[in-house]
TITORMAR-846843 format. One record per residue (C-alpha): residue number from 0; residue in three letters; x, y, z. Coordinates in steps of 0.25 Angstrom, whole numbers, plus 5000, padded with zeros to 4 digits. Example, Ala and Ser with C-alpha at 12.3 -4.5 7.8 and 13.67 -1.06 7.14 Angstrom:
REM residues 2
    nr   rest     xx     yy     zz
     0    ALA   5049   4982   5031
     1    SER   5055   4996   5029
This chain:
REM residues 157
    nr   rest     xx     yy     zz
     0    UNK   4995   5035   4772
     1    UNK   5006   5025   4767
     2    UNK   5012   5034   4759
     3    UNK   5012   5044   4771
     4    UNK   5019   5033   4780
     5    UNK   5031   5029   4769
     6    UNK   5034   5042   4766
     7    UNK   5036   5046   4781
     8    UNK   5045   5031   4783
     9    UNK   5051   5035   4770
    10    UNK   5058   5047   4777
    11    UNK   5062   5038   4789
    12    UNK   5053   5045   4798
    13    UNK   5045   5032   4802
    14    UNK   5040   5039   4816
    15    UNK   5030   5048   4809
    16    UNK   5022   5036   4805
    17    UNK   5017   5033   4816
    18    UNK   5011   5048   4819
    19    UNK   5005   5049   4804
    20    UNK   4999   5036   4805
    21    UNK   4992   5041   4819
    22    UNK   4990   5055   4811
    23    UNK   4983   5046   4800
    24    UNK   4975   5039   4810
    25    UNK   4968   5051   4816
    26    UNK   4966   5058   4805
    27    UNK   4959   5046   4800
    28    UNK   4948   5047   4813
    29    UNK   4937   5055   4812
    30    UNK   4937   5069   4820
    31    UNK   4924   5066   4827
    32    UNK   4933   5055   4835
    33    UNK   4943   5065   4836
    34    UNK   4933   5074   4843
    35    UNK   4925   5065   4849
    36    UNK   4938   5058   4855
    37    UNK   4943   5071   4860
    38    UNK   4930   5078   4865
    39    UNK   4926   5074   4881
    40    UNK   4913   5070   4882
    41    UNK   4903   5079   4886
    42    UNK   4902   5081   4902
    43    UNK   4887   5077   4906
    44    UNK   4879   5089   4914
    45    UNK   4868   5079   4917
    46    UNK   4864   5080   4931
    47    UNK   4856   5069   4938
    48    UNK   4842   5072   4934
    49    UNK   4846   5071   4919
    50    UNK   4847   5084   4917
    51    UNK   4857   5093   4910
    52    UNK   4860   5108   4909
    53    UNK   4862   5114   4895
    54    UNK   4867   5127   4893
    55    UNK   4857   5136   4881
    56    UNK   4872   5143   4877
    57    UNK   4878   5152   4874
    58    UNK   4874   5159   4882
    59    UNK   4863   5170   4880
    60    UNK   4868   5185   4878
    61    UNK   4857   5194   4876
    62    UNK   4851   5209   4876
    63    UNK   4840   5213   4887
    64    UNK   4831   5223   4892
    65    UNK   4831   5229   4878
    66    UNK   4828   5243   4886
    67    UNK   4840   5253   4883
    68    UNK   4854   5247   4883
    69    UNK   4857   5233   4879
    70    UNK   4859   5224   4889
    71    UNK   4863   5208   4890
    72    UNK   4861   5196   4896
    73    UNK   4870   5184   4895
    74    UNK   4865   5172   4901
    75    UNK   4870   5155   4900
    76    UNK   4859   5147   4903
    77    UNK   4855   5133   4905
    78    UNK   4846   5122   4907
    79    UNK   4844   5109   4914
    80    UNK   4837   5101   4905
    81    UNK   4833   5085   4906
    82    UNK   4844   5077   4897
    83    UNK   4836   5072   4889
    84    UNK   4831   5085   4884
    85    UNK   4844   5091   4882
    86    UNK   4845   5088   4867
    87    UNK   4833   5095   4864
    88    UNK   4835   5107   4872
    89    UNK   4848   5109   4864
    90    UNK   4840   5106   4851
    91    UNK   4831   5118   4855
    92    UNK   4843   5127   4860
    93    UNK   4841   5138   4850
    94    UNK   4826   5141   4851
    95    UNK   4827   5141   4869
    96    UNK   4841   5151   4867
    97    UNK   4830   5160   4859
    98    UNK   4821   5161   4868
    99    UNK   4828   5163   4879
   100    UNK   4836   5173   4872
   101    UNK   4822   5181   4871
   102    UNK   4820   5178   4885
   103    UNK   4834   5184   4890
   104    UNK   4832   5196   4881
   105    UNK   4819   5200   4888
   106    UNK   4823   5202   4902
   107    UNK   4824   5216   4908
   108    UNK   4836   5220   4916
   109    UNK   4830   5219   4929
   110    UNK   4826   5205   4926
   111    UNK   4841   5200   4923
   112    UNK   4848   5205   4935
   113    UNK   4840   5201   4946
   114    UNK   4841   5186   4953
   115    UNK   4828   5184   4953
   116    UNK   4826   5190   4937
   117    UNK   4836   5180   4932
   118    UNK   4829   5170   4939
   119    UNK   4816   5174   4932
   120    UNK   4823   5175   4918
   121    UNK   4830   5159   4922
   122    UNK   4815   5153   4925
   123    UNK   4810   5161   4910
   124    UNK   4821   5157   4905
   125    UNK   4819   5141   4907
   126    UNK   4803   5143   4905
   127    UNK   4807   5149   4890
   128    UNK   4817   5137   4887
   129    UNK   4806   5127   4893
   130    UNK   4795   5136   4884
   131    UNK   4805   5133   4872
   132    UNK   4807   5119   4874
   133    UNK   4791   5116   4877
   134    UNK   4787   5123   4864
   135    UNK   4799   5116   4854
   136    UNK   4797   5104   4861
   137    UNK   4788   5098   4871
   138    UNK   4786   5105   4888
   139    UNK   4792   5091   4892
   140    UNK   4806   5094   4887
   141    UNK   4804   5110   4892
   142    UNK   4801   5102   4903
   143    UNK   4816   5094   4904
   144    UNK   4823   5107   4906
   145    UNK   4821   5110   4920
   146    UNK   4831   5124   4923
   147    UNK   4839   5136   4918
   148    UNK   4851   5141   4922
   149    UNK   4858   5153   4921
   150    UNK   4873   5150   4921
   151    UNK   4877   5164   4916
   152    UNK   4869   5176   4917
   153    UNK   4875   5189   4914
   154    UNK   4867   5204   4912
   155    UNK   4874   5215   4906
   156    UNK   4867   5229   4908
């Protein structure tokens, strides 16, 4: 660095040695402060009851109605869960997107474009991941996740 810094004064250019110095200095910082500096915080979706939404994305695309032409379902779903079960929900992420995959690709057609059919498939939807959660873990965290959403449902025919 010393060396750096005489040969830059050596060519009369003392201005730059202020900006290598600066250079020297944040390169000598670790990139997780650089991240971690420059990153904002997480917003908090905690509502007053203590609970929080967590989106099971990406979102679901699958096949349907395996009777004659192929047809999909893309659908974003969420669930309201107690806080403090959040992090093991996440942990279980993989195994409640497989069953509900299973789920989605088992509905008919008639089932998918109806209201009062999407409502059905939300309330099996929300038993399977409180199934999923009781059998990994215990029914008192299936019990912490208290709704489904559907925040994008789309039905191609």
């Amino acid at each position: 660095m010393a060396s750096l810094l005489r040969l830059l004064s050596h060519r009369n250019k003392p201005v730059l040695a202020p900006f290598v110095l600066l250079i020297a200095a944040l390169a000598a910082t670790s990139p997780d402060a650089w991240s971690a500096a420059s990153a904002p915080a997480p917003p908090s979706n905690v509502t007053a009851s203590g609970e929080v939404y967590i989106q099971l994305g990406p979102s679901f695309v699958t096949n349907y109605d395996g009777a004659g032409r192929l047809k999909y379902l893309k659908a974003d779903v969420n669930v309201r869960v107690h806080q403090s079960s959040e992090d093991t929900l996440r942990e279980h992420m993989p195994y409640l997107r497989n069953q509900l995959v299973v789920l989605f690709s088992q509905q008919l057609e008639e089932d998918l474009t109806s209201i009062a059919g999407k409502e059905l498939l939300r309330e099996q939807a929300l038993q399977t991941v409180k199934t999923g959660l009781a059998h990994l873990e215990s029914q008192e965290l299936a019990d912490q996740v208290s709704d489904l959403f559907f925040t994008a449902f789309v039905v191609q025919r």
